[in-house]
Backbone bond lengths (Angstrom), bond angles and torsions (degrees), N, CA, C in turn:
res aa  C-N    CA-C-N  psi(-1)  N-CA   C-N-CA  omega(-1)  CA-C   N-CA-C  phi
1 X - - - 1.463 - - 1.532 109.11 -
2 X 1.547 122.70 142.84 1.403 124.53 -157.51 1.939 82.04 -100.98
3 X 1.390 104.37 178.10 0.980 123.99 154.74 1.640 115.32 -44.76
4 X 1.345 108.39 -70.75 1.258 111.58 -168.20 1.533 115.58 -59.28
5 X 1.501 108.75 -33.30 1.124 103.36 175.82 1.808 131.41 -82.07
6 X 1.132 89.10 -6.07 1.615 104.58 159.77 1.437 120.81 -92.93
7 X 1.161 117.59 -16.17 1.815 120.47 160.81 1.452 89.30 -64.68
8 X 1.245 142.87 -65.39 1.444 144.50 -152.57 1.545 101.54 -70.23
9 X 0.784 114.58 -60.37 1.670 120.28 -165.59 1.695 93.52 -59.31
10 X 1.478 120.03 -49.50 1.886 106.63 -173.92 1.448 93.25 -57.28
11 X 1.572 121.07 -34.40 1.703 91.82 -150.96 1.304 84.40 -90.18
12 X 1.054 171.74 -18.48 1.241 145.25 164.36 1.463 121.22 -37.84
13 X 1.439 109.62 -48.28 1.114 112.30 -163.40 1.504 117.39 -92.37
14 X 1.359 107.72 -28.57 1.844 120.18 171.61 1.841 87.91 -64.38
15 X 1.719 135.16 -59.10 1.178 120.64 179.13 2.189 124.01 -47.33
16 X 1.420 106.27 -29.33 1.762 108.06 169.51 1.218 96.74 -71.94
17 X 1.444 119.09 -40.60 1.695 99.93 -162.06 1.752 102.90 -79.81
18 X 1.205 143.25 -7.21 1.429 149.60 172.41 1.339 108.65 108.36
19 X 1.223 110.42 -4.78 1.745 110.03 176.50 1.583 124.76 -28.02
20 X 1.132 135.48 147.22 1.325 112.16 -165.19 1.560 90.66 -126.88
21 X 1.618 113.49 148.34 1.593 112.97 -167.35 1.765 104.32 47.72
22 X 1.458 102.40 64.47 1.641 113.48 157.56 1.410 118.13 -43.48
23 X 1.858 107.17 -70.10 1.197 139.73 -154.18 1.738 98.05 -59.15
24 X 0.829 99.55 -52.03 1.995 121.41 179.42 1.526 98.82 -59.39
25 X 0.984 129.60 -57.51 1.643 133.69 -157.60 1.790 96.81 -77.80
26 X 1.526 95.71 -58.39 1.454 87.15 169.06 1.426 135.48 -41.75
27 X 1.031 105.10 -30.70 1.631 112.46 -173.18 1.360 110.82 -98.46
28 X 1.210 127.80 -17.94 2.009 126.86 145.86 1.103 107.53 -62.90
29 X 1.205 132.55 -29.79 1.891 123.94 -168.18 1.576 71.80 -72.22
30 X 1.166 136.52 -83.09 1.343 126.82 -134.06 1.309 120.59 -73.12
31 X 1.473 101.86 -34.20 1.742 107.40 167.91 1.723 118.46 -66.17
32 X 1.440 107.74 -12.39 1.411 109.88 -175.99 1.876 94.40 -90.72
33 X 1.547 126.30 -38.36 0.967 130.43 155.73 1.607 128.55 -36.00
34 X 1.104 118.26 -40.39 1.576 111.41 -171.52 1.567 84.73 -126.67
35 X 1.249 131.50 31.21 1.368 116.52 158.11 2.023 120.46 50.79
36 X 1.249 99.71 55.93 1.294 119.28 -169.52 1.419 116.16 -140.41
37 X 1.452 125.09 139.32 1.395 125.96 173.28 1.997 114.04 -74.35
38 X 1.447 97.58 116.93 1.496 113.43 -164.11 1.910 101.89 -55.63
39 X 0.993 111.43 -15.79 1.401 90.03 163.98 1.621 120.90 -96.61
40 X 1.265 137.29 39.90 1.589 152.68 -163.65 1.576 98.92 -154.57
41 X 1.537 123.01 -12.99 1.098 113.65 179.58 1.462 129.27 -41.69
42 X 1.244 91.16 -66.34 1.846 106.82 169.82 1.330 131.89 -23.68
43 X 2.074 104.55 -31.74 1.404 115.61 170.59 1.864 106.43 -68.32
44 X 1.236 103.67 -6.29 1.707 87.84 -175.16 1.396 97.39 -123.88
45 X 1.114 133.99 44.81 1.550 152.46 -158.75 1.873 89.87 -97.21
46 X 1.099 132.38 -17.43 1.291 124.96 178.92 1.171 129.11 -92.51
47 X 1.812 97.99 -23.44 1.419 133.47 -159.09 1.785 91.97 -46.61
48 X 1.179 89.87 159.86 2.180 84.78 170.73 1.881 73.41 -129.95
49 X 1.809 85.56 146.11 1.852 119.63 -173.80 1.596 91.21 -89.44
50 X 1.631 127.24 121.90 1.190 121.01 131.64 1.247 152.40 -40.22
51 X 1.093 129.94 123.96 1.751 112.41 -156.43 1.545 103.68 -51.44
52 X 0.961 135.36 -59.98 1.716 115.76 174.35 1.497 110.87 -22.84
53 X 1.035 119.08 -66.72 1.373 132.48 177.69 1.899 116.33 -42.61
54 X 1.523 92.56 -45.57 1.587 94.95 172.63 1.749 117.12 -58.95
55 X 2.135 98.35 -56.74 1.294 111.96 165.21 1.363 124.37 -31.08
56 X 1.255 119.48 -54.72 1.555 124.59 -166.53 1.833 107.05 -69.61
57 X 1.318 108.04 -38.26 1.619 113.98 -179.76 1.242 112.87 -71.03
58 X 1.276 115.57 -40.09 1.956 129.68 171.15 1.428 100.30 -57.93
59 X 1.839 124.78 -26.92 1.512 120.83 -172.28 1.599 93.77 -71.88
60 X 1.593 105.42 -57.78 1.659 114.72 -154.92 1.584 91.27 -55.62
61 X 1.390 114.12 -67.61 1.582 103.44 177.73 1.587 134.91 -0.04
62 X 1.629 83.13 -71.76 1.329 97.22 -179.50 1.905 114.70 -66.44
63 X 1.410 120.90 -33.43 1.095 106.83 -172.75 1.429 119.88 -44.10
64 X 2.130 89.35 -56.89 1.437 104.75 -174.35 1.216 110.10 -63.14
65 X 1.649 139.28 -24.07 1.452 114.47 -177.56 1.404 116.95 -57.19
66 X 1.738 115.98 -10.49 0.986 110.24 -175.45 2.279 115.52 -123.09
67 X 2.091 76.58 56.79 1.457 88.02 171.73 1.563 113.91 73.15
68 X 1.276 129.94 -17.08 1.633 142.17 -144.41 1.832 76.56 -74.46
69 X 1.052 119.04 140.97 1.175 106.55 168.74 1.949 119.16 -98.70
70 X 1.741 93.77 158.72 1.088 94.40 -163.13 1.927 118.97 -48.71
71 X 1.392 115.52 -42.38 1.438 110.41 -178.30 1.147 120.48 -41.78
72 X 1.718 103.66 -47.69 1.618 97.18 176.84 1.428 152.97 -85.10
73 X 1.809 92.40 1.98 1.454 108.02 169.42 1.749 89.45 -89.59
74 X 1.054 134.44 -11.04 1.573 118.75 178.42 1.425 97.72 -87.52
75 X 1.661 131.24 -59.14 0.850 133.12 170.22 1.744 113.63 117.60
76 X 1.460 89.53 3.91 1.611 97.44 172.36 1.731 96.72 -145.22
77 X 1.689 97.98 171.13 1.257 103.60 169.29 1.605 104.88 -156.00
78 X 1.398 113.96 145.67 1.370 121.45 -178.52 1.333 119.27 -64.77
79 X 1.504 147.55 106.56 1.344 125.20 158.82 1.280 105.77 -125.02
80 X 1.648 117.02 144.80 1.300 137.30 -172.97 1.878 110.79 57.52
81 X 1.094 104.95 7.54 1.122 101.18 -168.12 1.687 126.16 114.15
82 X 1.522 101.91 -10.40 1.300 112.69 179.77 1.436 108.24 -109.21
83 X 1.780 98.71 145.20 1.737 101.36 172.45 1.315 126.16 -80.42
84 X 1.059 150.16 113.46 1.160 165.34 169.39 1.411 148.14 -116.36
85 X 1.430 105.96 113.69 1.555 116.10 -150.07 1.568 115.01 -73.43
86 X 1.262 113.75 151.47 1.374 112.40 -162.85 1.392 110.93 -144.65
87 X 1.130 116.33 160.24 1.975 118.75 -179.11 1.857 108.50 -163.58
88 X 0.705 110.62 -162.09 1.588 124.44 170.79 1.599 123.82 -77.31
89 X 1.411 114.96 -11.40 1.581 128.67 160.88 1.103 118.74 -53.67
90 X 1.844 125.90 -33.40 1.443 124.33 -139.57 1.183 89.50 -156.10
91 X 1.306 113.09 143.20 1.627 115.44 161.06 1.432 135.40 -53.35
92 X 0.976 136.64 138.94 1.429 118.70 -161.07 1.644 112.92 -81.71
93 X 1.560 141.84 95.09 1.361 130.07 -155.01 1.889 107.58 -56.15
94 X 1.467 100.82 136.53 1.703 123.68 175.91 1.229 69.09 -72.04
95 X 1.946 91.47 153.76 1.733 111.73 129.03 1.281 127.23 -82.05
96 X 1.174 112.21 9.40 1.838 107.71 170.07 1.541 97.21 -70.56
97 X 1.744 123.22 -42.55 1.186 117.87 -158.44 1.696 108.80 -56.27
98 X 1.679 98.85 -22.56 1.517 102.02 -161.48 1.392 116.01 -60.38
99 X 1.216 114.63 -7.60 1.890 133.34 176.11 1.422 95.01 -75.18
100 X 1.666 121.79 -56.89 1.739 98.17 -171.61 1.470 115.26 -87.23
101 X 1.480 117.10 9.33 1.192 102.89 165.72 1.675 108.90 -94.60
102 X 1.040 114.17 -31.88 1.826 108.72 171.93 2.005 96.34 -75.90
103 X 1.168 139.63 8.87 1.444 118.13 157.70 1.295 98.77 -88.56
104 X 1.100 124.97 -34.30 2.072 128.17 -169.75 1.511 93.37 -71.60
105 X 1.023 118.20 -47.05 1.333 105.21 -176.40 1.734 122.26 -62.20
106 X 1.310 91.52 -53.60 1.529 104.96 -171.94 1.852 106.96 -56.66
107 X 1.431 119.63 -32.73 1.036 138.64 -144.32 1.884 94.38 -90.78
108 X 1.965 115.67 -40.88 1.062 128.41 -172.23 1.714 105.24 -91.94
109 X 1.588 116.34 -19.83 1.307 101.14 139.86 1.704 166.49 -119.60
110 X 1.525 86.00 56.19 1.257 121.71 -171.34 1.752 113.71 -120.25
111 X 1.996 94.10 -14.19 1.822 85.88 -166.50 1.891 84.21 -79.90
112 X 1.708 93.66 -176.34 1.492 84.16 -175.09 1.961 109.35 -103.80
113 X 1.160 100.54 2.24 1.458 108.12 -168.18 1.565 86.07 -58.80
114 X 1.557 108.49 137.00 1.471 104.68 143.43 1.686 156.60 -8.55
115 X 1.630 86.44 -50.23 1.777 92.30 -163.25 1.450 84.76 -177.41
116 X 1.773 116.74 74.90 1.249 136.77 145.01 1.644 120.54 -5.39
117 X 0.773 110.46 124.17 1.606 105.98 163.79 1.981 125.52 -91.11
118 X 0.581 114.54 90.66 1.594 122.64 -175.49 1.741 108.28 -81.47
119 X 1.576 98.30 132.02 1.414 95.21 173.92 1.919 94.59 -124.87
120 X 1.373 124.09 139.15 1.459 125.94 167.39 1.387 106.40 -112.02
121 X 1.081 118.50 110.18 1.571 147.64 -156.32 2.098 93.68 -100.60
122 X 1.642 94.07 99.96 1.816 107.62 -170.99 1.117 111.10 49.82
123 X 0.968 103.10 68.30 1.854 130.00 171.79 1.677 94.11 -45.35
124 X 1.385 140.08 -75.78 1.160 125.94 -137.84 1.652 129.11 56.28
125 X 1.330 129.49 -130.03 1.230 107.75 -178.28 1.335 123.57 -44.04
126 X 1.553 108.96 -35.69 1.533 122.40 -171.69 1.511 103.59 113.31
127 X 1.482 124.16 19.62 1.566 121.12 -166.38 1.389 99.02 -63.82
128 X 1.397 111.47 -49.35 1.360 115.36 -153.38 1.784 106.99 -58.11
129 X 1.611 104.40 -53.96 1.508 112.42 153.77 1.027 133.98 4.10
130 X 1.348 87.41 -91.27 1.413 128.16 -173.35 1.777 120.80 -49.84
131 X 1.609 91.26 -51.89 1.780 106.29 177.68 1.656 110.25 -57.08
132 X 1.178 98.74 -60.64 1.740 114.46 171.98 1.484 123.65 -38.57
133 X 1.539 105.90 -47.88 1.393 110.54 -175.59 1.770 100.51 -103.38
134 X 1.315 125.24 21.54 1.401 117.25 140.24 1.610 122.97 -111.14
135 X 1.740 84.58 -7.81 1.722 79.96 -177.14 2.032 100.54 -104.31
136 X 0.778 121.06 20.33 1.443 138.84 -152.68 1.447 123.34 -160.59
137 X 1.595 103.79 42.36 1.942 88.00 -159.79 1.635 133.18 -73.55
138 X 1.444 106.88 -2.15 1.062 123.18 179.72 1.545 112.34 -77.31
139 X 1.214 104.12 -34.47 1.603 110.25 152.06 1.715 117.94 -25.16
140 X 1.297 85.10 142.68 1.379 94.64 170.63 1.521 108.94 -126.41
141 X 1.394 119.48 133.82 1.793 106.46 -167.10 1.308 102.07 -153.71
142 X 1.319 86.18 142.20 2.082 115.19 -178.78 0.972 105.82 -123.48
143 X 1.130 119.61 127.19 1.532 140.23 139.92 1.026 147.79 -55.81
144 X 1.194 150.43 139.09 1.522 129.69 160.12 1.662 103.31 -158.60
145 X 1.441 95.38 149.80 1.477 117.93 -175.96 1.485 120.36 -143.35
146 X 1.431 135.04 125.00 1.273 136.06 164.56 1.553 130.37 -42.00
147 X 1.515 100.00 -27.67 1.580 101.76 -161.43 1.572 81.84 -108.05
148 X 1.828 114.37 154.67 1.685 109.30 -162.56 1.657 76.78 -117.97
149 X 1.336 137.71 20.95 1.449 146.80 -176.96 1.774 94.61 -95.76
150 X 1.314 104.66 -71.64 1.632 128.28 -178.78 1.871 111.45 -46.59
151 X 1.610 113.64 -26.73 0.901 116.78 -163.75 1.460 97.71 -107.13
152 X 1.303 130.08 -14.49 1.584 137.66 162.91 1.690 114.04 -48.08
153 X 1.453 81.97 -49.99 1.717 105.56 -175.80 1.430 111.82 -52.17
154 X 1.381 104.32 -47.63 1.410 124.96 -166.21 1.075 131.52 -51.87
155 X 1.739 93.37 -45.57 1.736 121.26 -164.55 1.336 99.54 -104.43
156 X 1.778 123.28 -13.88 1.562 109.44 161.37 1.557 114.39 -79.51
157 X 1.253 122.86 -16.44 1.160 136.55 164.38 1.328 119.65 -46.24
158 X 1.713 114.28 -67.66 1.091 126.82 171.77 1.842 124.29 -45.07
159 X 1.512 81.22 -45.22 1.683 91.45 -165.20 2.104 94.40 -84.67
160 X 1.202 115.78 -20.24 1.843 91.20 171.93 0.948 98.09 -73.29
161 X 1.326 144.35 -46.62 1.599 123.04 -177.55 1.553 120.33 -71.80
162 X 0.648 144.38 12.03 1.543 151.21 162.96 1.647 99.97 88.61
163 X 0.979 127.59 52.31 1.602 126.39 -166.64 1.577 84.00 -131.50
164 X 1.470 110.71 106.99 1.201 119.20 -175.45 2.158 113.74 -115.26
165 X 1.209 94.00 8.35 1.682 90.69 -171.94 1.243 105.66 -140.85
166 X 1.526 127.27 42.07 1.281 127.93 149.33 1.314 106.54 -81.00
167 X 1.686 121.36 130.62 1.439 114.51 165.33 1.179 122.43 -118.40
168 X 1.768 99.57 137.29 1.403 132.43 -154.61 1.657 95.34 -69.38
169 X 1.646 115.39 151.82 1.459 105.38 146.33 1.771 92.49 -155.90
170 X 1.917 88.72 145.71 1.493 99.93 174.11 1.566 114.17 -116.31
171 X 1.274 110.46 139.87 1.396 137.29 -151.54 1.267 137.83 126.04
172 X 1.680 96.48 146.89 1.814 100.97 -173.33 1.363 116.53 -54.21
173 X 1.225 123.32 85.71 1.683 118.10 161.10 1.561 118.84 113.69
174 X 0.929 99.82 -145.35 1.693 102.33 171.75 1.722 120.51 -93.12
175 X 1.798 101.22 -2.44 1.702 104.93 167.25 1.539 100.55 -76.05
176 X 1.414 145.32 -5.98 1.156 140.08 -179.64 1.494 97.20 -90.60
177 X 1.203 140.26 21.37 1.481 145.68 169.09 1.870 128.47 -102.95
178 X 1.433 113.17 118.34 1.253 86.44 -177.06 1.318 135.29 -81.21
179 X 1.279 142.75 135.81 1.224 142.56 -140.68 1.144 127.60 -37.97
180 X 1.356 138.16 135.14 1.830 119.79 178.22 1.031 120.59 84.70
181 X 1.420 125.17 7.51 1.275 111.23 -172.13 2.037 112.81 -95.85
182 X 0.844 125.04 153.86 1.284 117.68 172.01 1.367 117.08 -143.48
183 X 1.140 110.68 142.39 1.701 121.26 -175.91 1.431 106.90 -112.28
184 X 1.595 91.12 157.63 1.519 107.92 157.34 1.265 120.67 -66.64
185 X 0.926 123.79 -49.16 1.905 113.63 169.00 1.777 97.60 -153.21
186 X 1.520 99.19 167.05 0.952 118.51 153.56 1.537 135.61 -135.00
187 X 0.927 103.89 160.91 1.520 105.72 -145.09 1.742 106.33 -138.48
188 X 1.844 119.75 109.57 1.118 124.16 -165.62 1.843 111.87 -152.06
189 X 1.663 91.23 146.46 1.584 95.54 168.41 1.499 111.06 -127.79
190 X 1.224 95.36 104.30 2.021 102.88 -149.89 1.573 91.72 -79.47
191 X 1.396 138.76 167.27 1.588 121.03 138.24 1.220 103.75 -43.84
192 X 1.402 109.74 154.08 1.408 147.93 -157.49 1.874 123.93 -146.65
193 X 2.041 98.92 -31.18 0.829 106.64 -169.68 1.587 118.59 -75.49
194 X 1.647 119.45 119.95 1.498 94.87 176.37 1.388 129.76 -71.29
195 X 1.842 120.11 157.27 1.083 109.34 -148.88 1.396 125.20 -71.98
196 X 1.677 115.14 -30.67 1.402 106.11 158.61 1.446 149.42 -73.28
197 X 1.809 119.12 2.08 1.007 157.11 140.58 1.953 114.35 -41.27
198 X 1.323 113.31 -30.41 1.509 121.19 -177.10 1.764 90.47 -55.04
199 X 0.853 97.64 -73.55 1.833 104.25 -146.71 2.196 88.48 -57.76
200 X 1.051 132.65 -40.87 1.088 117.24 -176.07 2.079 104.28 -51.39
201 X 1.394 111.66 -27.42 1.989 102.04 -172.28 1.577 109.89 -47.53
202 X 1.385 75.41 169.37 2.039 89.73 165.83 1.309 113.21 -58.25
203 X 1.055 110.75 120.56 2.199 120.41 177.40 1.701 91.85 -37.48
204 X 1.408 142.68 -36.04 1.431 155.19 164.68 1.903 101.44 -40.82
205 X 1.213 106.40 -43.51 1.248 102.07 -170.71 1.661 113.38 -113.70
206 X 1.282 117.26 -27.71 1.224 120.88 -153.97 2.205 86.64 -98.93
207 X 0.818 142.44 -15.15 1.047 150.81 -150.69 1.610 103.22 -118.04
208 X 1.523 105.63 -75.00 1.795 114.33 172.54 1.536 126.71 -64.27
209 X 1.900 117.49 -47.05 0.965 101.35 -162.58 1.989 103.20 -90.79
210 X 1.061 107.18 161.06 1.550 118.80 -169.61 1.519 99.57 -44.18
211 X 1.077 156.18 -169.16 1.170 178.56 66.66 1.357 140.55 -10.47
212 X 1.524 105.10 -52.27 1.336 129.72 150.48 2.131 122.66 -46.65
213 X 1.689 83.41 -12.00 1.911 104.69 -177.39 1.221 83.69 -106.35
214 X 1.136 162.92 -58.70 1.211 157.16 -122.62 1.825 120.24 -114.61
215 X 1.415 108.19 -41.55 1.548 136.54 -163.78 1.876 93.04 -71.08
216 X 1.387 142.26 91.86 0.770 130.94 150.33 1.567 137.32 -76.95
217 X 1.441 100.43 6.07 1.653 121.42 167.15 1.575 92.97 96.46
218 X 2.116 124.30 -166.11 1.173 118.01 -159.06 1.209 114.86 -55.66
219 X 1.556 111.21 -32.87 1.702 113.47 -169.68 0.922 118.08 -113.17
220 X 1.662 122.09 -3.39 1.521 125.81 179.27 1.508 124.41 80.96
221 X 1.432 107.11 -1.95 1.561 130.14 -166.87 1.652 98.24 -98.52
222 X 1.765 119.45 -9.35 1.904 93.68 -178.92 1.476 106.81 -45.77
223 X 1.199 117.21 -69.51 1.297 109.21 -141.80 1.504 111.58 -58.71
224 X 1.322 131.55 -41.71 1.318 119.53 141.42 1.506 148.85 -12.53
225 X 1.132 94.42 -47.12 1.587 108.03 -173.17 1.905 95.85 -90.26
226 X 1.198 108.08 -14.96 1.633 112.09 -176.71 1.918 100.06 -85.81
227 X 1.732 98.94 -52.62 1.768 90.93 178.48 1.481 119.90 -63.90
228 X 1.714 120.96 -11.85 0.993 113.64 -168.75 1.940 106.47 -92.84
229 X 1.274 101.13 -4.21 1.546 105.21 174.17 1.480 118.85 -103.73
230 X 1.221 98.36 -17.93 1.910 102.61 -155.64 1.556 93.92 -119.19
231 X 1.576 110.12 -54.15 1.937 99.60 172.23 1.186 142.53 12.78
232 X 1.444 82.59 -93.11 1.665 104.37 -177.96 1.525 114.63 -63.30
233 X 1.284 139.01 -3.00 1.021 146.68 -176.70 1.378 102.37 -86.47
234 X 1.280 123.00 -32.03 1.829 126.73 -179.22 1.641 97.31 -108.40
235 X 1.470 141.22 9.82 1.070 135.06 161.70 1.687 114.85 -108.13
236 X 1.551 102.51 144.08 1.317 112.76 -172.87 1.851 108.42 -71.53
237 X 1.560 111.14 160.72 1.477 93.37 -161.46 2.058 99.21 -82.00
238 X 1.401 90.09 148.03 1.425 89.81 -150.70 1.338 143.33 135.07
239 X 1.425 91.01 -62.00 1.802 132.97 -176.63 1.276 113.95 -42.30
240 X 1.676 145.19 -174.69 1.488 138.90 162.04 0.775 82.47 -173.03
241 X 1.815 79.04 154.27 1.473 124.97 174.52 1.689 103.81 -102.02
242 X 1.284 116.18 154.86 1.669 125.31 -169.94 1.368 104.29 -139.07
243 X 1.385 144.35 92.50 1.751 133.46 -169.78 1.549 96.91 -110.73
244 X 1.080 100.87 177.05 1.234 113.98 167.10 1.337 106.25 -115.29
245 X 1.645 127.12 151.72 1.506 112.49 173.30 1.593 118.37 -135.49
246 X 1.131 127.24 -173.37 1.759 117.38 175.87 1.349 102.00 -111.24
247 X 1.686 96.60 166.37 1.742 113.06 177.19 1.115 102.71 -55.69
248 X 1.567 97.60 139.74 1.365 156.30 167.95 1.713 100.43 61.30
249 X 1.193 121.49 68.87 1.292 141.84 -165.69 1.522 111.09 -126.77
250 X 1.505 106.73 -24.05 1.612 116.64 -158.03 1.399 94.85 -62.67
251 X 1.487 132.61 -32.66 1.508 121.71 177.02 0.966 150.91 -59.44
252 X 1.843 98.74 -22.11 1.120 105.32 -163.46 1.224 90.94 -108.20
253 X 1.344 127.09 -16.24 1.438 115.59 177.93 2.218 123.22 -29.76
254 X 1.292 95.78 -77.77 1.230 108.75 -164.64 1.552 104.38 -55.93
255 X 1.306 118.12 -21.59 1.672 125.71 -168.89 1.529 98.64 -71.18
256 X 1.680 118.63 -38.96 1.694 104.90 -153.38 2.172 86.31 -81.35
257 X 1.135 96.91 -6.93 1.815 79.89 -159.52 1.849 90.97 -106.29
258 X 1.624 79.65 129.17 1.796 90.30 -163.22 1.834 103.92 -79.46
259 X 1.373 106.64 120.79 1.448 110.42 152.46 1.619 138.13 -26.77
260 X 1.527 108.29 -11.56 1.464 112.72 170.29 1.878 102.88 -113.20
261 X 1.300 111.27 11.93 1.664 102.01 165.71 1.952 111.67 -137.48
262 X 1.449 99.50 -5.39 1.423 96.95 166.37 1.845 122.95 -148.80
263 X 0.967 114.42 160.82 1.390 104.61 -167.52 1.625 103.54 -140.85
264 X 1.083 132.35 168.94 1.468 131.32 178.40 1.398 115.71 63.79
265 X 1.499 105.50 46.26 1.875 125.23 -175.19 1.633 113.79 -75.53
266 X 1.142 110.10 122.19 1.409 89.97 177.73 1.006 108.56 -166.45
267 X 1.767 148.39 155.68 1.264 155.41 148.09 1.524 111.30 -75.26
268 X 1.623 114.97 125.90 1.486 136.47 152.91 1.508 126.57 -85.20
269 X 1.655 129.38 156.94 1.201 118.99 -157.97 1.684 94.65 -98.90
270 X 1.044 134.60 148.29 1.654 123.08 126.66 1.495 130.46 -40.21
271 X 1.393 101.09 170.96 1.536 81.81 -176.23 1.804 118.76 -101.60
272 X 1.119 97.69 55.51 1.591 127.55 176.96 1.585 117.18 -133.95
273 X 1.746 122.49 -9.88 1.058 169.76 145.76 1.502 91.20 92.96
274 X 0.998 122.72 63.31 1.867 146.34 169.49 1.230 89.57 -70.20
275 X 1.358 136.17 164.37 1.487 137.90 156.86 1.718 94.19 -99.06
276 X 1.419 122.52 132.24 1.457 115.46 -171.51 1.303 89.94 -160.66
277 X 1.475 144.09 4.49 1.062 102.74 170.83 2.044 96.90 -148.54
278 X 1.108 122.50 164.06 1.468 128.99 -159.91 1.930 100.00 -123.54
279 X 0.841 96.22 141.29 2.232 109.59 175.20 1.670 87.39 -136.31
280 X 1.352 100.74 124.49 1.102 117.28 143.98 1.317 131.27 -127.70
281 X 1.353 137.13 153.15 1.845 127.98 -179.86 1.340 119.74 -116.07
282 X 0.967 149.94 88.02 1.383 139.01 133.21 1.494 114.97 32.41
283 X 1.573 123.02 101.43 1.642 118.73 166.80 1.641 106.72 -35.87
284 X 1.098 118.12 148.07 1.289 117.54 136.15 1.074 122.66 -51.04
């Protein structure tokens, strides 16, 4: 079997099983297979697949017929431009998120302080991190995450790219912080999802990615209603917070965060012009 004819044969069959974007998926199994960038594929469209090669695609096949999603039978996923490894520990990073990590960035190099303080509020892989403090190096950035699984992920993340001075912290919230500290902003994509809303996701999401990433309780608004009390207390006066949030959320945003502790409230679009993500500032 040639190359090309194994692009054809997955998408046939990822298309019976309902897979959505066959043609596309097909052509990462194989470019992740012969170790090639999926848009150059086509130059090896003649190539004939070694049965290992056949074996291993008949594996991915099968994962995804059964929903497995594609990142994690590849085992990486692109954000901002960076590779980053992924599994069932960590949520798998959207590219919608990739908008609030280029606003954190853009935003931390424009303040005038020296060497920003960044906090990423349930890091998970560490994308958000990670993007910031390569697109931002003067940054200085902390992490923290509840799950010590999510934070494994994170810090192997950090450390294949040679990004050795993000610091990790594990624990629920901002009690995983050591005392006094205050940042220039912080910057988070908390769960969001409400809790009886889980089981309606994609078997891709509702099945693979953790829960504990996803479960934003009845209304999906804790973690919100937590930055809008506790925040500003670890932000410098000034400072902001940047979240990301879920559908039909944009309302309640600006309501939980009180007008006598933050100012400059507002919802931003995705780039589908979704409202998905919230800036708020800290009074002076």
């Amino acid at each position: 079997m040639t190359v090309g004819q194994a692009v054809r044969h997955a998408t046939e069959q990822l298309t019976a099983h309902g897979i959505p974007d066959p043609k596309i998926e097909a052509e990462w199994m194989l470019a992740h297979l012969l170790i090639t960038p999926r848009t150059v594929l086509f130059l090896n469209s003649g190539r004939e697949l070694d049965p290992p090669m056949e074996g291993a695609l008949k594996r991915f096949l099968e994962r995804r017929f059964r929903r497995e999603p594609l990142q994690h039978i590849l085992g990486t996923v692109s954000f901002c431009g960076i590779e980053l490894a992924v599994n069932q520990d960590a949520l798998i990073p959207r590219p919608e998120t990739e908008l609030l990590a280029e606003h954190a960035w853009t935003r931390a190099n424009n303040l005038q302080t020296p060497a920003p303080l960044i906090l990423d509020f349930g890091t998970g892989t560490g994308c958000l991190a990670i993007a910031i403090r390569k697109n931002s190096p003067q940054s200085v950035i902390h992490a923290l995450d509840r799950s010590p699984k999510a934070l494994a992920v994170a810090r192997q993340n950090a450390q294949a790219l040679g990004i050795n001075d993000i610091t990790f912290h594990e624990g629920d919230g901002f009690n995983a912080l050591p005392e006094a500290m205050e940042f220039d902003m912080i910057v988070s994509n908390p769960p969001y999802i409400p809790s009886a809303e889980i089981q309606n996701l994609a078997p891709e999401v509702r099945d693979y990615d953790p829960r504990l990433a996803l479960d934003g309780a009845e209304d999906g608004l804790i973690f919100y209603r937590r930055f809008a009390i506790e925040a500003a207390d670890w932000l410098k006066p000034g400072g902001r917070l940047l979240c990301e949030f879920g559908e039909e959320q944009e309302c309640d945003m600006p309501l939980l965060f009180a007008d006598d502790i933050w100012t400059d409230r507002h919802a931003f679009p995705d780039l589908s012009d979704r409202p998905r993500f919230f800036e708020a500032q800290k009074v002076m």
